[in-house]
TORPA-422956 format. One record per residue (C-alpha): residue in one letter; z, x, y. Coordinates in Angstrom, 1 decimal, padded with zeros to 4 digits. Example, Ala and Ser with C-alpha at 12.3 -4.5 7.8 and 13.67 -1.06 7.14 Angstrom:
residues 2
{"A" {007.8 012.3 -004.5}};
{"S" {007.1 013.7 -001.1}};
//
This chain:
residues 520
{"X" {059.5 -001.9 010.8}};
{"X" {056.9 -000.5 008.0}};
{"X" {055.5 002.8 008.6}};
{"X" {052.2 002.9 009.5}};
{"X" {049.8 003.8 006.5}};
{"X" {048.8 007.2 006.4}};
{"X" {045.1 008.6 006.2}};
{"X" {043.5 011.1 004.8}};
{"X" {040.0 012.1 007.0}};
{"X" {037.1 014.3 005.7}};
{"X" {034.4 015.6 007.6}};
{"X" {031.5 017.5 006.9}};
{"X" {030.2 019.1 010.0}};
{"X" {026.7 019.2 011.8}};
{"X" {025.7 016.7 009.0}};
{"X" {022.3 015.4 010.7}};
{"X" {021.6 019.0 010.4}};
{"X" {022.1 019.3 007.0}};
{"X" {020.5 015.8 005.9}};
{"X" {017.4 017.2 008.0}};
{"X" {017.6 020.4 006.1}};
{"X" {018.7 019.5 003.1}};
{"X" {020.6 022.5 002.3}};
{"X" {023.7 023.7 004.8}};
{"X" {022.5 025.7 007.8}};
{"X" {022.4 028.9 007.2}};
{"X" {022.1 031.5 010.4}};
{"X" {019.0 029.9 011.7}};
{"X" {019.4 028.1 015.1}};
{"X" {018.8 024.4 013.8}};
{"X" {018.8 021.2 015.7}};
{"X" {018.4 017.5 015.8}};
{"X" {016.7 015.2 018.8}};
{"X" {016.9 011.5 019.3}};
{"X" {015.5 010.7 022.4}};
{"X" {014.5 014.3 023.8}};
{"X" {018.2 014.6 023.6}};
{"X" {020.2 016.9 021.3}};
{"X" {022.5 015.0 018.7}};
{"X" {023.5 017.8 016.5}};
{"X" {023.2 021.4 016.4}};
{"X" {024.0 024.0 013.7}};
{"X" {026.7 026.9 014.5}};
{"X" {024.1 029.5 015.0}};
{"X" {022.3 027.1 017.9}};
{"X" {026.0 026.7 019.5}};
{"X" {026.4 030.2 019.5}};
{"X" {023.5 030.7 021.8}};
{"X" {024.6 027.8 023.7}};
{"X" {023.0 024.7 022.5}};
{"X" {025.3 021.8 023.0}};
{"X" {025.3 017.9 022.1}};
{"X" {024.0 015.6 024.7}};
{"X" {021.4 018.8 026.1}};
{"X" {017.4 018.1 026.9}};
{"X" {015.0 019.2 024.7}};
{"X" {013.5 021.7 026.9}};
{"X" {017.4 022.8 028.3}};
{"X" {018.0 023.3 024.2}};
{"X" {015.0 025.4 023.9}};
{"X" {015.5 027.3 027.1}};
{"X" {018.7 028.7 025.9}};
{"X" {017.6 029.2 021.9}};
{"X" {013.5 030.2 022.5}};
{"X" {013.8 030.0 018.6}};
{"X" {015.5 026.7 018.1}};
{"X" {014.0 025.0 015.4}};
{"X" {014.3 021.0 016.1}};
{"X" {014.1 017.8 013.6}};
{"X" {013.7 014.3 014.8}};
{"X" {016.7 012.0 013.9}};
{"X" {016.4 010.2 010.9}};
{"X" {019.7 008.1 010.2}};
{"X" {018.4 006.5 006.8}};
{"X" {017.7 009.9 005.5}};
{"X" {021.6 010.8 006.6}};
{"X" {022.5 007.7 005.1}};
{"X" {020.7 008.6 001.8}};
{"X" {021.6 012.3 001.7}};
{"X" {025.5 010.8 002.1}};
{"X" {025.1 008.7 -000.9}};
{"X" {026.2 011.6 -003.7}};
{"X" {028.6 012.9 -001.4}};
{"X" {030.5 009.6 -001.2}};
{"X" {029.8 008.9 -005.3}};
{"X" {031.7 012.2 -005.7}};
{"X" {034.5 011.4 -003.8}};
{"X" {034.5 008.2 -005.8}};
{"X" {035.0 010.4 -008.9}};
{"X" {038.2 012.1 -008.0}};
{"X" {039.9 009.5 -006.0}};
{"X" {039.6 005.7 -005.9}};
{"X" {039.1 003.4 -002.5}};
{"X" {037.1 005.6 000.1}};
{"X" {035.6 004.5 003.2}};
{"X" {032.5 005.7 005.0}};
{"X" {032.9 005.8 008.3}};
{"X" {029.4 007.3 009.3}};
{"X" {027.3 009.6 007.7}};
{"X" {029.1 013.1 007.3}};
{"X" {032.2 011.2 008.1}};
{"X" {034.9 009.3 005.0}};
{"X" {038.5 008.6 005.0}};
{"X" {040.6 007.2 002.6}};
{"X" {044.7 006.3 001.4}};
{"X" {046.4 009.5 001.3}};
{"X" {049.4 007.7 -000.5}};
{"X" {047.5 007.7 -003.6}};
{"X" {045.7 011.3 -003.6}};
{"X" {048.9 012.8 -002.4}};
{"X" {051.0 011.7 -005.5}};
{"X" {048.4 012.5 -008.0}};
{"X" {047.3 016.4 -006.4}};
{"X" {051.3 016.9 -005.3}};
{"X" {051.3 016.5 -001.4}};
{"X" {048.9 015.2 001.0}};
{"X" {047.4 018.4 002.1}};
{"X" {047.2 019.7 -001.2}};
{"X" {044.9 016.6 -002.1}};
{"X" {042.8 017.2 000.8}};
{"X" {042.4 020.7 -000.1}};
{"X" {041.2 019.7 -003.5}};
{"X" {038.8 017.3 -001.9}};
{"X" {037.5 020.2 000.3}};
{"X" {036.7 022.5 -003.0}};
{"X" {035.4 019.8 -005.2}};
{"X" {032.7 019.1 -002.3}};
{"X" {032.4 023.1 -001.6}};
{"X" {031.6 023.3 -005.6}};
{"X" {028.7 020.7 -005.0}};
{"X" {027.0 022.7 -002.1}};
{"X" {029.0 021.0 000.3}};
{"X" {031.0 024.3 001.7}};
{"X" {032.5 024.1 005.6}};
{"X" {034.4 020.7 004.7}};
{"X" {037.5 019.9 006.7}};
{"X" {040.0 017.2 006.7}};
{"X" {042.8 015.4 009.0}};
{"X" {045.7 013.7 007.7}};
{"X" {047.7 011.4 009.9}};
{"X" {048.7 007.7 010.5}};
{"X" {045.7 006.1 012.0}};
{"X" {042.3 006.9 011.5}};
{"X" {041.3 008.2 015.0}};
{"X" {044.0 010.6 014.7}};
{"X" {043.2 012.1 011.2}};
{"X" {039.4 012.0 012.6}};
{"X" {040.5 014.0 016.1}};
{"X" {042.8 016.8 013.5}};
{"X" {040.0 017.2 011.3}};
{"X" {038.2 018.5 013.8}};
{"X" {040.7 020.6 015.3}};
{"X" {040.8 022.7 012.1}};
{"X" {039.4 025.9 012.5}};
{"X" {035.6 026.3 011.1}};
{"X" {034.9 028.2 007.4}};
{"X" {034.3 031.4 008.5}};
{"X" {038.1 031.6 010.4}};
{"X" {041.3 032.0 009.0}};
{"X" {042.3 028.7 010.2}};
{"X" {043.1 026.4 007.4}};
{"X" {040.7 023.8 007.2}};
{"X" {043.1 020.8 006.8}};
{"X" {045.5 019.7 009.9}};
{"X" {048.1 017.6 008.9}};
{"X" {049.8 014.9 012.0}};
{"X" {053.3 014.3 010.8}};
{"X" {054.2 010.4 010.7}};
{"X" {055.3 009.0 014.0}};
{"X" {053.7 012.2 016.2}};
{"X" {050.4 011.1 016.3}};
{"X" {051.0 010.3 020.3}};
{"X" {052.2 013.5 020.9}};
{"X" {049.4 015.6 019.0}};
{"X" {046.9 013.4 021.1}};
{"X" {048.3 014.0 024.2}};
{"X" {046.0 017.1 025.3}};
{"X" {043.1 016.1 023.8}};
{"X" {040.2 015.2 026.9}};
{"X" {039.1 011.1 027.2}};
{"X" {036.2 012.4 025.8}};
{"X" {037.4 012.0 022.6}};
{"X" {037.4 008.6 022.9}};
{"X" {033.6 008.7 022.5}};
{"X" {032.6 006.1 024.8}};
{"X" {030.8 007.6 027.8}};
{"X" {030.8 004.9 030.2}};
{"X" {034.6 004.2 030.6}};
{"X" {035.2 008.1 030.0}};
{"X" {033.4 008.7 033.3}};
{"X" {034.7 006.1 035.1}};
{"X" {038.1 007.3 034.0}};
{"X" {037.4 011.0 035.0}};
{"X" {036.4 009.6 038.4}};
{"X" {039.9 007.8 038.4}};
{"X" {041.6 011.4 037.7}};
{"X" {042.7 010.4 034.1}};
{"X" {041.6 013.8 032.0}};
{"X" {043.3 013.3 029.0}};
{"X" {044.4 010.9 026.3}};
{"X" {048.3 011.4 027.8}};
{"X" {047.3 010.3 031.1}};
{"X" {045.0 007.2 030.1}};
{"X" {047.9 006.0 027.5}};
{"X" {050.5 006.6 030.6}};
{"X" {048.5 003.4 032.5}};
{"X" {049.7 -000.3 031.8}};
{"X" {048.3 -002.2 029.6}};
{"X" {047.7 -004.9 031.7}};
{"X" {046.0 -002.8 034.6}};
{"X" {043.7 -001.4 031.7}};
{"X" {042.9 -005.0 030.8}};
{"X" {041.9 -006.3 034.4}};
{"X" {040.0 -003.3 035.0}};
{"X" {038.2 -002.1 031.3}};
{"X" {038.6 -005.5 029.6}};
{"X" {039.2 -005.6 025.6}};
{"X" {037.5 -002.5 025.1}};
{"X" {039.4 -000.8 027.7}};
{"X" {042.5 -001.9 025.6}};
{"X" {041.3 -001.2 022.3}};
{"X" {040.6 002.6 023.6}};
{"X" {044.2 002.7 025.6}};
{"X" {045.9 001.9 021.8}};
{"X" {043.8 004.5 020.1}};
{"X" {044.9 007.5 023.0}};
{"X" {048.6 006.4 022.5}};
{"X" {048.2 006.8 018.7}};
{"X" {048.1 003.1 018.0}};
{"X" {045.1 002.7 015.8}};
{"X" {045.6 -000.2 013.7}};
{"X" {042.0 -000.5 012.2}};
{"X" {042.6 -001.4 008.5}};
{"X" {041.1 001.0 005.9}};
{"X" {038.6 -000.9 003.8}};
{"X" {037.6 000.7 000.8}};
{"X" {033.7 000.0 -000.1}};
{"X" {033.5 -001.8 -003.1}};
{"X" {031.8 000.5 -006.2}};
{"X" {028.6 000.0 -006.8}};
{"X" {026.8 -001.6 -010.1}};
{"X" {025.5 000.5 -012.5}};
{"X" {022.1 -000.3 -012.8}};
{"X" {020.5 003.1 -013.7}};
{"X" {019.8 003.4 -017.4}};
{"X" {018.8 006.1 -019.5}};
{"X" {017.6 007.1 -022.8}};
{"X" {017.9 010.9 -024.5}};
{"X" {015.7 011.6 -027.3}};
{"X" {017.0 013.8 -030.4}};
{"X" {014.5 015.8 -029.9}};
{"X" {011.8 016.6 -027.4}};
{"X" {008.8 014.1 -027.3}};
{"X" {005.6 015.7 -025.7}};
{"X" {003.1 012.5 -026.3}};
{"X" {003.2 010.1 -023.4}};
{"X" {002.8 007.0 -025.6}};
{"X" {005.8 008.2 -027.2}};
{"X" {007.6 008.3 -024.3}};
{"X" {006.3 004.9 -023.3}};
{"X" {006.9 003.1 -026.1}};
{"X" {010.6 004.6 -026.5}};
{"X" {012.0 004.0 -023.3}};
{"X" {010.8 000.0 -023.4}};
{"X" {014.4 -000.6 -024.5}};
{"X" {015.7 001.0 -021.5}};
{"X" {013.2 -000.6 -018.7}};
{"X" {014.3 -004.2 -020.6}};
{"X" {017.8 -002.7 -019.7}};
{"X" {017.5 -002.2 -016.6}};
{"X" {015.7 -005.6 -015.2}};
{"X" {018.1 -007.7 -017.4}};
{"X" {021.0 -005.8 -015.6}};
{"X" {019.6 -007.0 -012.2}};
{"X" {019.0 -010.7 -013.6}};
{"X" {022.6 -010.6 -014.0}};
{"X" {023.3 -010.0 -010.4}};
{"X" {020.1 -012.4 -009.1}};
{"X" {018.6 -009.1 -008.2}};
{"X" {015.1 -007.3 -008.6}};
{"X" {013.6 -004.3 -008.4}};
{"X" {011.2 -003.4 -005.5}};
{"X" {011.5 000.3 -005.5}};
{"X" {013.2 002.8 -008.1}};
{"X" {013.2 006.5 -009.2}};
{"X" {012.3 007.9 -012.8}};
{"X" {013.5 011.2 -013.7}};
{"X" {011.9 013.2 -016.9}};
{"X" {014.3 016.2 -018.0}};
{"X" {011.9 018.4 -020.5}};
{"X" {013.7 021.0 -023.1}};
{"X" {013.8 023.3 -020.4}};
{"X" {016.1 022.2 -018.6}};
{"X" {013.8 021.1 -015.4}};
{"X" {014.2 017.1 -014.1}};
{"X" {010.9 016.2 -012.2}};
{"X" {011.4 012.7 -010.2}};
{"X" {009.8 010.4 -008.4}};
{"X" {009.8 007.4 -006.3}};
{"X" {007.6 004.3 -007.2}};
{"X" {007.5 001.0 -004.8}};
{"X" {005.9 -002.1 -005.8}};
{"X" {004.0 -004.8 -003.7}};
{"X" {006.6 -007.5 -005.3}};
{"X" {009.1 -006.6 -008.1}};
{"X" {009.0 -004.4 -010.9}};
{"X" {009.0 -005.8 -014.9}};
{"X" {009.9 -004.4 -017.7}};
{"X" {006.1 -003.5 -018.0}};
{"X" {006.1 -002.2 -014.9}};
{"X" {008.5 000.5 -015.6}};
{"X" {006.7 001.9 -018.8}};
{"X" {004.1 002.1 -016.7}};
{"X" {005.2 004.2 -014.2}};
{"X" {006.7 006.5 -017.1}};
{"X" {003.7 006.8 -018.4}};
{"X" {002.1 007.5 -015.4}};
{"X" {004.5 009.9 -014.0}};
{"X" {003.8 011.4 -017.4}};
{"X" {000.1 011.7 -017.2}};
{"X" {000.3 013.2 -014.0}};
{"X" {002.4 016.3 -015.1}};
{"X" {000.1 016.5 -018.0}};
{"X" {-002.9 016.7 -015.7}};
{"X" {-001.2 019.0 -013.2}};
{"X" {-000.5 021.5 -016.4}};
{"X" {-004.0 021.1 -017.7}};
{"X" {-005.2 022.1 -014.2}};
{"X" {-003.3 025.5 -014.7}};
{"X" {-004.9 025.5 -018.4}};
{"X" {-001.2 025.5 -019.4}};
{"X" {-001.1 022.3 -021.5}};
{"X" {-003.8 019.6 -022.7}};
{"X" {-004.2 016.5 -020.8}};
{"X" {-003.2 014.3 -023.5}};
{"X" {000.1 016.3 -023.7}};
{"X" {003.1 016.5 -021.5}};
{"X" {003.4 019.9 -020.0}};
{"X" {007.1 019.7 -021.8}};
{"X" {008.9 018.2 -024.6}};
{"X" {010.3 015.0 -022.5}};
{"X" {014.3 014.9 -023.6}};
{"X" {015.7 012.7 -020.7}};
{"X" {014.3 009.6 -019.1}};
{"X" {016.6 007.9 -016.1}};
{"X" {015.7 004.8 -014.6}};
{"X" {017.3 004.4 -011.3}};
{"X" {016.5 001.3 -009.0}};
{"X" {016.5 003.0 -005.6}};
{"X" {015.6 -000.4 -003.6}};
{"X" {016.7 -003.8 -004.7}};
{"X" {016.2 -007.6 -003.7}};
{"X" {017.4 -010.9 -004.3}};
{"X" {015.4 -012.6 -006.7}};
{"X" {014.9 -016.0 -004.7}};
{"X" {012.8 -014.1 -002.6}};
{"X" {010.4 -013.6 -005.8}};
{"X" {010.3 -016.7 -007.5}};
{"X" {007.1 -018.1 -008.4}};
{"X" {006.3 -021.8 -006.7}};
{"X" {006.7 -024.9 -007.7}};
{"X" {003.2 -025.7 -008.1}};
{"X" {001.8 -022.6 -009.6}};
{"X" {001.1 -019.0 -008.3}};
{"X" {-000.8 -019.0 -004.7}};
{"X" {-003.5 -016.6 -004.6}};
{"X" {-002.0 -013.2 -003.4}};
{"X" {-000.1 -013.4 -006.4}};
{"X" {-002.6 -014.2 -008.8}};
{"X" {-004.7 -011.0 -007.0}};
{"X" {-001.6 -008.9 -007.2}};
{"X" {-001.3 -009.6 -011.2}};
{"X" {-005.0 -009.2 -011.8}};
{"X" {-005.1 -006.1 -010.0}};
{"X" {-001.6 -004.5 -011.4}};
{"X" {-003.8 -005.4 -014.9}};
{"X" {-006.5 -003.2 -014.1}};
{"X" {-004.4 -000.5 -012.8}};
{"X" {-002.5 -000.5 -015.9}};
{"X" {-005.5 000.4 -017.8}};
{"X" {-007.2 002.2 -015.3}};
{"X" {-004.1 004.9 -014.3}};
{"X" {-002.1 005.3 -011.2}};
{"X" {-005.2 005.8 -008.8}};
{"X" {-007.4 004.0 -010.6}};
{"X" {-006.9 001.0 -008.0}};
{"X" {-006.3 002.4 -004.3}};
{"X" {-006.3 000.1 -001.2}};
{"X" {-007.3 001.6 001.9}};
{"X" {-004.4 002.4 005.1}};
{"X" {-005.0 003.3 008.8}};
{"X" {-002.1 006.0 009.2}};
{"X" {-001.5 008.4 012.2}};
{"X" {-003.6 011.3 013.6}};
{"X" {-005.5 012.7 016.2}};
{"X" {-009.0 013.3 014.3}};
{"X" {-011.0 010.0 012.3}};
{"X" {-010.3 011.9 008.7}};
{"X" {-007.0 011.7 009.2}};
{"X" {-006.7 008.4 010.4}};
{"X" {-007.9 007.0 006.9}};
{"X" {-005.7 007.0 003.4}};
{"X" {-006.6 005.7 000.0}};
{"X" {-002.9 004.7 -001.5}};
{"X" {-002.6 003.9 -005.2}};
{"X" {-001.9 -000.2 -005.2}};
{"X" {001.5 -000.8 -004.6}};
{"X" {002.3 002.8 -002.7}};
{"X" {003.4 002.9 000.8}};
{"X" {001.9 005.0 003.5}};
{"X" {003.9 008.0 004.3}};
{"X" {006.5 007.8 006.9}};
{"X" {005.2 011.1 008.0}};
{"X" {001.7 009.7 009.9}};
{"X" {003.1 006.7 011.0}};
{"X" {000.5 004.7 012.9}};
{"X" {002.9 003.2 015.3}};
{"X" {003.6 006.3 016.4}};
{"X" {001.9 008.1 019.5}};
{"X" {-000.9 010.7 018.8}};
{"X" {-001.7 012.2 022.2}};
{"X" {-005.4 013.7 022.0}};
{"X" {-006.1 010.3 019.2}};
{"X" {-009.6 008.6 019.7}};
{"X" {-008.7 004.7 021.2}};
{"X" {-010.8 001.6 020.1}};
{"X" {-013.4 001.1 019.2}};
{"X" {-013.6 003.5 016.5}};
{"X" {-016.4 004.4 014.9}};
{"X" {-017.9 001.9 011.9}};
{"X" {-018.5 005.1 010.0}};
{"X" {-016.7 008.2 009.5}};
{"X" {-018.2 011.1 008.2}};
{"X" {-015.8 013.5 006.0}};
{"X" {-016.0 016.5 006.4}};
{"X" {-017.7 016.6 009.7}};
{"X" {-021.8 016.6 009.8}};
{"X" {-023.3 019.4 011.4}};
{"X" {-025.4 018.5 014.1}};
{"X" {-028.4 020.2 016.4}};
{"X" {-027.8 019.0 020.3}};
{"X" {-029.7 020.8 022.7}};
{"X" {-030.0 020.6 026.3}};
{"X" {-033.3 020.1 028.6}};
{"X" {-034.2 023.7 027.7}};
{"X" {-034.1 024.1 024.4}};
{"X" {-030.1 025.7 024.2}};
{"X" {-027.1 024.1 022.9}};
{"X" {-025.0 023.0 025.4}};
{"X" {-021.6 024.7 025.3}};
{"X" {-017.9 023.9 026.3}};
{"X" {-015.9 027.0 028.5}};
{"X" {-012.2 026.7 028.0}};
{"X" {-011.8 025.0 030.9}};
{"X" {-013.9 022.0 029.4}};
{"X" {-016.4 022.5 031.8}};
{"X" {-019.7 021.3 030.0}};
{"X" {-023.0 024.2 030.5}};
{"X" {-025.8 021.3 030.2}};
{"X" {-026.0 018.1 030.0}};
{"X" {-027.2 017.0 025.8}};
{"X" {-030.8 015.8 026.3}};
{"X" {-031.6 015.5 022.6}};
{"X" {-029.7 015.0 018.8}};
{"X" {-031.5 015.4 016.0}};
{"X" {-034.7 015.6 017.7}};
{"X" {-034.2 012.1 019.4}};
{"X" {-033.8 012.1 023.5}};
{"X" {-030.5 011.3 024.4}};
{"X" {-030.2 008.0 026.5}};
{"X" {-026.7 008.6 027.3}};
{"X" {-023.3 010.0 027.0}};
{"X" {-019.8 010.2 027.9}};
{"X" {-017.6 013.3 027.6}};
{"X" {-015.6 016.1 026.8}};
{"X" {-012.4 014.6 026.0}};
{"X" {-010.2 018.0 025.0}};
{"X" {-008.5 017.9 021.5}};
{"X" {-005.7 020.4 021.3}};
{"X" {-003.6 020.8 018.3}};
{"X" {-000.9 022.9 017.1}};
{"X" {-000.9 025.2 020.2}};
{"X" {002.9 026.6 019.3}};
{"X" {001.1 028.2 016.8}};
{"X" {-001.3 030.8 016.9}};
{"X" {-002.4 030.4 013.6}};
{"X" {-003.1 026.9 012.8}};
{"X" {-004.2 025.8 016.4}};
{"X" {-007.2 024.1 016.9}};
{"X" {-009.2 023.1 020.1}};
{"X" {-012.6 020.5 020.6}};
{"X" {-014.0 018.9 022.6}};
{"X" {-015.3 015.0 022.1}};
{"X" {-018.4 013.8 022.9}};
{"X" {-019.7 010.1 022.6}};
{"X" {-024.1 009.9 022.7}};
{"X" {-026.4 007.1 022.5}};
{"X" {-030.1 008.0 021.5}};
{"X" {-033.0 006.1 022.4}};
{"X" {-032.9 004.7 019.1}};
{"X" {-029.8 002.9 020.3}};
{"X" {-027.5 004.8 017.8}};
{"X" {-024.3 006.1 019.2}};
{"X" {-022.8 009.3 017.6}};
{"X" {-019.5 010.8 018.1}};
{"X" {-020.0 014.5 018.1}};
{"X" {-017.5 016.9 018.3}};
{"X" {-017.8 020.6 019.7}};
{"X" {-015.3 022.9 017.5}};
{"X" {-016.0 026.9 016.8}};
{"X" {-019.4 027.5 018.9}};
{"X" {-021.1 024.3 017.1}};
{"X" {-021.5 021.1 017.1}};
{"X" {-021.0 018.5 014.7}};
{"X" {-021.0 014.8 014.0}};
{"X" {-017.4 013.0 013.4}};
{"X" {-018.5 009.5 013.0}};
{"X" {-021.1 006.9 014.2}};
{"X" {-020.9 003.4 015.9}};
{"X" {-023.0 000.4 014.4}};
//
C-alpha cells in the first residue's frame, strides 16, 4: 500500500484582520463583523476576551476600545494575491485553501531546503521578510491534519516553534484530543456534543455505517477526516499569464506627451497579449515609478474594454493629474510631471472574454456608438472633462449626488443599496441646493421657531421668506457620528409648502435654519 502523500500547511493568522488593516495588527484591539457577529479578532482583542462567533455589542462590552471592520472577502482575496505569487516564487504547485490559508507537496520543498520542516521554516522567513511576520505551518499526511498542527504551533511572540510536524501514519493519534469542533461544521458538532462525542477520538471510535444512517455523506466525510483519513487531493492552481507589461526609460522623462507616446508599444503589448487568450481588458492598474524612487498607482475601469488608445490615455491622464496636484503645491508646472517618470507598468487588474464585446453583426447599436463618441471627447477634454451623474449612499441630499468621470465606478464606500438610517425617503426633492441656503422662518410672532434636544418644536413656522406658510410636516431628527464628539452632527428636517404652492425642505442645524432642497 502507497503512503499517503504528505503536506506541507501554511497559515497566516487573523488574516481578515490584516486584509482590513492592511498592515499586521499591531497592539490595538482589532476586529472583523459579518453579520453583527465576530469573524476574526487580532491577539490584543483576544487578550481582553474577544472571541470568534461573539455579538457585536458582547465584543465591545468586553474591549470598550475594540476597533471593528465590516467583512470584505474580495479585499482578503485580493490582499492574498502577493502572498500566494510569493510562494509561487520559491516553490512550485501551491494551493489556496482560503484566504490566509495555502498548502502544498512537501516532497518537493523538503528535498530542495533539506527536510520538511526546514522547508517550512524557510517559507515562514521568506513571508516574514515581505511583512508577513506571525506565519506558522503544519506538516502531515492529509491536509486537515497539517491544517489542525499549524495551528497548534505556538504564536510569534512564544518560544514555541512555529512549525509542528505529524509523523507519517500518526495522524490519528495526534488528532485524537482535539474537540469536534475542529471539524468546523457547527450543526453536526452540536448534535454530536448532545450525543456525548467531545472529541475527534470518540466521533472516529463510531461505525461507519451508524455515522451514515444518522449524518449522511457529510457525516462520513467528517468521520474520515477525525480518524486521519483525508484523502482530498492537493490541486495545485495553475500559474497565471503574464499579461502586465512594462517599459523603463534610460533616463527620466518629465513631459507627459513623452510618456504617452513612449509607452504606446507597451499598451499595444498588452491588449495583443489578451487577444491571444480571447480576453480583454475591463479594468487595469498603471503604476509610474519617478527618479525618486516613489511608484504612484492607480486603478482605471472602463464602461466596455480598454484599447491600445485607451491605455495611453489613462497614462497621460494619471500623468496630468500628478502634474496638477504638484502645481497646486507651486512645486512643479502643470505641463510638467512633478518627477522624471522612469517606470511605467501596465497591469490588467480585471479581465473578460472578448465574445462578450464583440461588435454586431449589423453594425454598432446606439450605446456603443454614444460610448465611442463620448470616450472621443474625453480624450480631448481630460479625465473629468466628461462626468455622468450617480445616486450613491448618505443621509443628507449633497451626499446623495456624485459626478464620476465617464467610465468610473461609484465607490464601494457609499453604496446606495446599503441602509442609511436618518436618509430622506422618496420623493426627493427636484432641486438640491449645495451648500445649504440660508433661510428666514419665523413663527406667528415674529421669532424663529426653534428645536430643544428633545425635538420638541417652540412654534409652529407661519412664514419663509416672507411668504405664509400653508403647511408643513416635521422634525424628523438627523443624528450622525454620535461615537464621536468631534465630528457629530444633529438637525432636525422640516418639509413646508407656502401659499405660493412651493414646497421647501428646510433643515434646522446650529441655531438656524436653512434650505436643503426644493420640490417642483
Amino acid at each position: 500500500m502507497n503512503a499517503p502523500p504528505r503536506h506541507l500547511v501554511l497559515w497566516l493568522p487573523d488574516w481578515p484582520v490584516r486584509a482590513a488593516l492592511g498592515t499586521p495588527p499591531g497592539d490595538e484591539p482589532v476586529a472583523v463583523a459579518a453579520a453583527n457577529t465576530i469573524v476574526a479578532c487580532s491577539a490584543s482583542a483576544r487578550a481582553q476576551g474577544v472571541r470568534r462567533g461573539q455579538r457585536r455589542r458582547l465584543a465591545q462590552t468586553r474591549s470598550p476600545g475594540l476597533r471593528i471592520f465590516p467583512a470584505d472577502p474580495q479585499q482578503e482575496q485580493r490582499m492574498f494575491v502577493p502572498v500566494l505569487r510569493l510562494l509561487e516564487e520559491l516553490v512550485p504547485g501551491i494551493q489556496p485553501l482560503r484566504p490566509g490559508l495555502v498548502a502544498l507537496r512537501a516532497r518537493g520543498a523538503a528535498r530542495y531546503y533539506g527536510g520538511e520542516e526546514q522547508a517550512a521554516l524557510h517559507l515562514i522567513d521568506a513571508l516574514a521578510d515581505h511583512t508577513h511576520p506571525g506565519v506558522r505551518a503544519g506538516v502531515a499526511d492529509g491536509l486537515f491534519t497539517a491544517e489542525q498542527a499549524a495551528r497548534l504551533t505556538g504564536p510569534a511572540s512564544s518560544d514555541a516553534a512555529p512549525v509542528r510536524v505529524v509523523e507519517p501514519g500518526a495522524s490519528r493519534d495526534f488528532l485524537a484530543p482535539l474537540p469536534v469542533q475542529a471539524l468546523d461544521d457547527a450543526q453536526i458538532t452540536a448534535l454530536l456534543t448532545k450525543l456525548g462525542v467531545r472529541t475527534l477520538a470518540d466521533f472516529a471510535a463510531l461505525e461507519a455505517d451508524l455515522v451514515r444512517d444518522r449524518l449522511g455523506e457529510r457525516g462520513v466525510r467528517l468521520h474520515d477526516l477525525a480518524g486521519g483519513a483525508d484523502s482530498r487531493p492537493l490541486v495545485p492552481q495553475a500559474p497565471e499569464p503574464q499579461l502586465a507589461r512594462e517599459i523603463v526609460f534610460d533616463g527620466p522623462l518629465t513631459q507627459a506627451e513623452q510618456v504617452a507616446f513612449a509607452v504606446r508599444r507597451t499598451a499595444d503589448a498588452v491588449t495583443a497579449g489578451l487577444a491571444e487568450l480571447s480576453q480583454v481588458c475591463t479594468e487595469v492598474r498603471i503604476d509610474l515609478t519617478d527618479d525618486d524612487g516613489a511608484v504612484n498607482s492607480r486603478v482605471w475601469m472602463h464602461p466596455t474594454s480598454f484599447e491600445a488608445s485607451d491605455l495611453v490615455d489613462r497614462v497621460r491622464w494619471q500623468l496630468e493629474g500628478l502634474a496638477g496636484a504638484f502645481a497646486a503645491t507651486e512645486r512643479a508646472s502643470t505641463d510638467r510631471t512633478a518627477a522624471g517618470i522612469l517606470e511605467v507598468r501596465i497591469t490588467p487588474t480585471r479581465v473578460d472574454d472578448s465574445a462578450h464585446h464583440q461588435p454586431g453583426l449589423f453594425g454598432q447599436g446606439p450605446e456603443q456608438r454614444l460610448h465611442h463618441a463620448v470616450s472621443r471627447v474625453q480624450a480631448l477634454l481630460g479625465h473629468r472633462g466628461v462626468v455622468t451623474p450617480q445616486v450613491t449612499g448618505g443621509r443628507r441630499l449633497a451626499e446623495r449626488q456624485l459626478f464620476q468621470p465617464w467610465g468610473d465606478k461609484t465607490p464601494h464606500e457609499r453604496n446606495a443599496t446599503l441602509p442609511w438610517p436618518g436618509s430622506l425617503p422618496a420623493p426627493l426633492p427636484s432641486e438640491v441646493f449645495i451648500p445649504p441656503l440660508p433661510a428666514r422662518v419665523t413663527a406667528a410672532d415674529g421669532t424663529a421657531p426653534t428645536v430643544d434636544e428633545r425635538g420638541a418644536l417652540s412654534a409652529p413656522p407661519a412664514r419663509i421668506e416672507d411668504v405664509p406658510v400653508r403647511s408643513w410636516a416635521g422634525p424628523w431628527p438627523l443624528r450622525e457620528r454620535a461615537w464621536d464628539a468631534e465630528r457629530a452632527r444633529t438637525a432636525q428636517r422640516f418639509q413646508i409648502v407656502d401659499e405660493s404652492q412651493r414646497a421647501w425642505l428646510a433643515i434646522w442645524e446650529d441655531g438656524s435654519w436653512w434650505v436643503e432642497g426644493r420640490y417642483r
